[in-house]
C-alpha positions in Angstrom: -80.5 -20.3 13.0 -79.2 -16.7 12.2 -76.4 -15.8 10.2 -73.3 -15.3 11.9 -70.6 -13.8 10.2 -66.7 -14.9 11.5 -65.6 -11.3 10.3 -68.2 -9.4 13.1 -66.6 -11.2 15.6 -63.4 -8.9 16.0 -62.1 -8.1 19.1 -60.3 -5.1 21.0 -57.8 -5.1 23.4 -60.1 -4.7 26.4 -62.9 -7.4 24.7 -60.1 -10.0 24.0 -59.4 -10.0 28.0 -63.3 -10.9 28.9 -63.8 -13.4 26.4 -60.4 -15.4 27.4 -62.6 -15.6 30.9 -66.0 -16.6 29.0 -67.5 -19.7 29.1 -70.5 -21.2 26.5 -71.4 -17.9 25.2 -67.8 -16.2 24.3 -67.1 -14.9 21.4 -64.5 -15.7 19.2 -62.3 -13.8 17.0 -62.2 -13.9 13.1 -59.3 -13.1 10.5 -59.3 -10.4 8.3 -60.6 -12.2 5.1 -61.7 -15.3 4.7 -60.8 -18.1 3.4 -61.6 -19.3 -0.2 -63.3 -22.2 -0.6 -64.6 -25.3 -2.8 -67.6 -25.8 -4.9 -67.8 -29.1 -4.5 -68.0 -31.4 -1.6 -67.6 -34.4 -3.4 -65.5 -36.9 -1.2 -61.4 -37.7 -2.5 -59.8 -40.7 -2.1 -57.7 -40.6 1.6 -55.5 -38.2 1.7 -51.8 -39.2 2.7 -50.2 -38.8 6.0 -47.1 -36.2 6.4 -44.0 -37.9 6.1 -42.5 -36.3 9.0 -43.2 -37.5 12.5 -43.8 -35.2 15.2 -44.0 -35.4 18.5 -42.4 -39.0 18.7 -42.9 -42.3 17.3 -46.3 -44.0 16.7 -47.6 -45.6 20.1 -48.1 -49.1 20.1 -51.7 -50.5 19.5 -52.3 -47.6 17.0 -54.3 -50.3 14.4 -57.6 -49.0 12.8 -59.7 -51.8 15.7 -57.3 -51.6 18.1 -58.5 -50.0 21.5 -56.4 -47.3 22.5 -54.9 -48.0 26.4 -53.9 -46.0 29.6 -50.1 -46.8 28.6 -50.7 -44.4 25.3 -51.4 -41.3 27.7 -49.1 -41.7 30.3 -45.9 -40.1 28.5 -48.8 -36.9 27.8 -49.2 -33.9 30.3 -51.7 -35.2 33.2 -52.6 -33.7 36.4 -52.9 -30.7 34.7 -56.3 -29.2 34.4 -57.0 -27.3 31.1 -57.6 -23.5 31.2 -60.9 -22.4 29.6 -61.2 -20.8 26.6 -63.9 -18.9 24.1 -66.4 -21.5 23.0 -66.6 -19.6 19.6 -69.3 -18.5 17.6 -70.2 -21.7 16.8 -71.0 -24.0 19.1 -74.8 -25.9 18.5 -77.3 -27.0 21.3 -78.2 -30.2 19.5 -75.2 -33.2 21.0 -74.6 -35.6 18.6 -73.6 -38.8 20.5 -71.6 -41.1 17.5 -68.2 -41.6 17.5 -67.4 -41.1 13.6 -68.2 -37.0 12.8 -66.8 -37.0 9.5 -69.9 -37.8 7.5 -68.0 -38.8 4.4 -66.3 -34.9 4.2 -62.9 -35.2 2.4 -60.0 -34.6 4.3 -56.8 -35.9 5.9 -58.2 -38.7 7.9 -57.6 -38.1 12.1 -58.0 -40.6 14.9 -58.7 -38.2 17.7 -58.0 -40.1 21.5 -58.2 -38.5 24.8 -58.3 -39.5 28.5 -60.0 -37.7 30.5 -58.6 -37.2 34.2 -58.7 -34.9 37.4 -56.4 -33.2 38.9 -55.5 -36.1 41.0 -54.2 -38.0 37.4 -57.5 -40.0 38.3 -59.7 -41.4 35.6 -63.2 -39.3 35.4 -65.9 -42.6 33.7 -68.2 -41.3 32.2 -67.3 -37.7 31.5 -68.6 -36.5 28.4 -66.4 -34.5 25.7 -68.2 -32.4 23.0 -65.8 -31.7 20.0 -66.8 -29.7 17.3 -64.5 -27.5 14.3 -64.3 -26.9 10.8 -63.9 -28.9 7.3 -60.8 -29.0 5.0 -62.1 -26.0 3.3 -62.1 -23.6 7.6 -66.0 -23.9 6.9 -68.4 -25.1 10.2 -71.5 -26.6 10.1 -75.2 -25.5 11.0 -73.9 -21.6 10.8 -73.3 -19.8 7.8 -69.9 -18.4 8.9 -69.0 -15.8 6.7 -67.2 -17.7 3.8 -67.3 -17.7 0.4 -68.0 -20.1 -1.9 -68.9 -23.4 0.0 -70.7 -22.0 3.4 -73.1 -24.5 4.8 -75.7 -23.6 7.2 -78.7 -24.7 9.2 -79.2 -28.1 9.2 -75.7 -29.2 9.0 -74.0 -31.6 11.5 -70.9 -32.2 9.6 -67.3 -32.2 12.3 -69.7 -32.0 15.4 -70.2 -34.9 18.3 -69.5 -36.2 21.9 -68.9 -39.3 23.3 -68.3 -40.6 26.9 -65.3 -41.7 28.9 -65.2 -45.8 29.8 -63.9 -47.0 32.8 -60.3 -45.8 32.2 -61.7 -42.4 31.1 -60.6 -43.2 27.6 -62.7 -42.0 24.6 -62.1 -41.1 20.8 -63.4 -39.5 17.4 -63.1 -40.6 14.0 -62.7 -37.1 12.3 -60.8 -35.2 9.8 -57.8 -32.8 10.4 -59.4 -29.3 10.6 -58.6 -26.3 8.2 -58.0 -23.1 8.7 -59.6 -19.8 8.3 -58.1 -16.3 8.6 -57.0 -15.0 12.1 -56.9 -18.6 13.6 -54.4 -21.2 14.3 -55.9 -24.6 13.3 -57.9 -25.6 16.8 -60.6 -28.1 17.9 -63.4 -26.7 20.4 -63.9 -28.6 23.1 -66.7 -28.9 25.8 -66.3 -31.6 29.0 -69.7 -32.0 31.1 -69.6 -34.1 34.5 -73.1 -35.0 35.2 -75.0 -32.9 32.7 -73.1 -30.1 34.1 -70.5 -27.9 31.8 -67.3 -28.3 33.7 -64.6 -27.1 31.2 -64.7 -25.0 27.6 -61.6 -25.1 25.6 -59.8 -25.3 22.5 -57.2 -27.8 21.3 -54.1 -26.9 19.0 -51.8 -28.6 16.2 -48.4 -28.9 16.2 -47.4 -26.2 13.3 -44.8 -27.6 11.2 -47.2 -31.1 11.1 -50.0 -28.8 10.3 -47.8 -27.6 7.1 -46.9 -30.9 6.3 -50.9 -32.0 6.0 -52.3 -28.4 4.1 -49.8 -29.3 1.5 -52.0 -32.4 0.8 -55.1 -33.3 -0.7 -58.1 -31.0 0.2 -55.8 -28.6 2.1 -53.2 -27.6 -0.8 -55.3 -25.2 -2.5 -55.8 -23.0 0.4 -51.7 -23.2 1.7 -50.4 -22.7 5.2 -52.4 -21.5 7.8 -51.8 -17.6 8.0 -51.7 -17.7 12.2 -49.6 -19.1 14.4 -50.1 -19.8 18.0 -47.8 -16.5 18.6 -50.2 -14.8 16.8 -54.0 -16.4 18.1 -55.0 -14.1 20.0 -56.8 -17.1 22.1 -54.1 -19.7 21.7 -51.7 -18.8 24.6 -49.1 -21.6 25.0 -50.7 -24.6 24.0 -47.3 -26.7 24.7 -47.3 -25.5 28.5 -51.2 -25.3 28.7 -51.7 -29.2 27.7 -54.0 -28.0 25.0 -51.6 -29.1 22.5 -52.6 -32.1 20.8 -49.9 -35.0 20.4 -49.6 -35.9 16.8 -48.1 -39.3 14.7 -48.3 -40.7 11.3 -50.9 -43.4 11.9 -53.6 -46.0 10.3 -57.6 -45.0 11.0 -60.3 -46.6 9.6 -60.4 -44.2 7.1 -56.9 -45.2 6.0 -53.8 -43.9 6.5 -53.7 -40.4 8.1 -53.1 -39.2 11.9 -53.2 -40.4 15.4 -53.9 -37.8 17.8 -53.9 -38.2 21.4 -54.3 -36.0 24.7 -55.0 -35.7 28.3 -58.5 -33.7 29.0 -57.6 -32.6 32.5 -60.7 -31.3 34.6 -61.6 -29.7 38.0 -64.1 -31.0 40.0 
């Protein structure tokens, strides 16, 4: 797989405005430098969830076994269908259907929910959601991004996978909470397909003062705060008002204590 480099992908003004519209093959732009990284990928103990809560109390039935239920969405933006967004320079042909992504990478454990609906608030069974994005350290896998230090190429799978909606169109990842790299706000890609078919690309946000609370932690507190806000992605936009903004609470995961995150995938037909 060639080398792609985060800092060639740049943007202008007038570029910016075509890959907000692109689809599977946009482009997405880096930071100025990038970010420092481990040596070592040797796996921590669990790192420990923020003490503050944000966005709201823990739902119920938030257990590590505990299925996550319709009543857990239904205070979260629905009929709302997501606007696309750059897939990034990253994404990977290969789907990875498994449920657990981490594949023993350190980091502040995440239990990653979402419902996906139409624009009617119904539920969408077996929709698939792709999820892909990087490690503690803002490094993917299967590219070498343009890091330093720790860069990990072809052949990894690390942070990638899908998994497809049950009845309720409920579905969930057992993954880590992603770092950050230079020029970005800390985001999830996202990819929904309705019958093989590619029906929405997008990107999914953190709540900023949780994110602060987590990269002061573990893995994350050698690298500090992210150096982007969503004021200042240039791909973010509003992710409160969009419904790309991913609901956030202090929670148990089967990885132990970390984060419960939970949101509505809302798709055209």
């Amino acid at each position: 797989m060639p080398r792609l480099d985060r800092r060639s992908f740049l943007l202008g003004a007038g570029a910016l405005a075509v890959a907000a519209c692109s689809d599977d093959a946009g482009n997405e732009p880096a930071g100025p430098t990038s970010t420092a990284v481990p040596t070592s990928t040797a796996v921590p103990t669990s790192t420990a969830a923020p003490t503050t809560t944000i966005g709201g109390s823990t739902p119920p039935g938030t257990g590590v076994t505990d299925p996550l239920t319709v009543a857990q969405f239904a205070g979260l933006p629905v009929c709302l269908a997501l606007p696309s967004a750059a897939a990034g320079p990253f994404p990977t042909l290969r789907q990875l259907d498994r449920r657990n992504v981490t594949e023993g990478y350190p980091g502040h454990p995440l239990r990653l929910g979402m419902r996906v609906v139409d624009e009617a608030c119904e539920p969408l069974p077996g929709a698939e959601v792709e999820i892909w994005h990087a490690d503690a350290s803002g490094d993917y896998s299967s590219f070498e991004d343009g890091g330093s230090g720790k860069d990990e190429g072809e052949g990894t799978t690390f942070l990638r996978g899908f998994q497809t909606a049950d009845a309720d169109g409920i579905l969930e990842f057992l993954t880590i909470y992603p770092g950050w790299y230079g020029g970005r706000a800390v985001h999830i890609h996202l990819r929904a397909r309705i019958d093989g078919d590619t029906v929405l690309t997008t990107q999914l946000y953190f709540d900023e003062a949780y994110t602060e609370a987590v990269m002061a932690t573990g893995e994350y507190a050698r690298f500090g705060p992210p150096d982007t806000t969503w004021a200042t992605d240039a791909l973010a936009g509003d992710p409160a008002a969009d419904g790309t903004a991913i609901t956030l609470s202090p929670a148990a995961t089967a990885l132990g204590e970390g984060t419960l995150g939970l949101v509505n995938v809302g798709l055209r037909r």
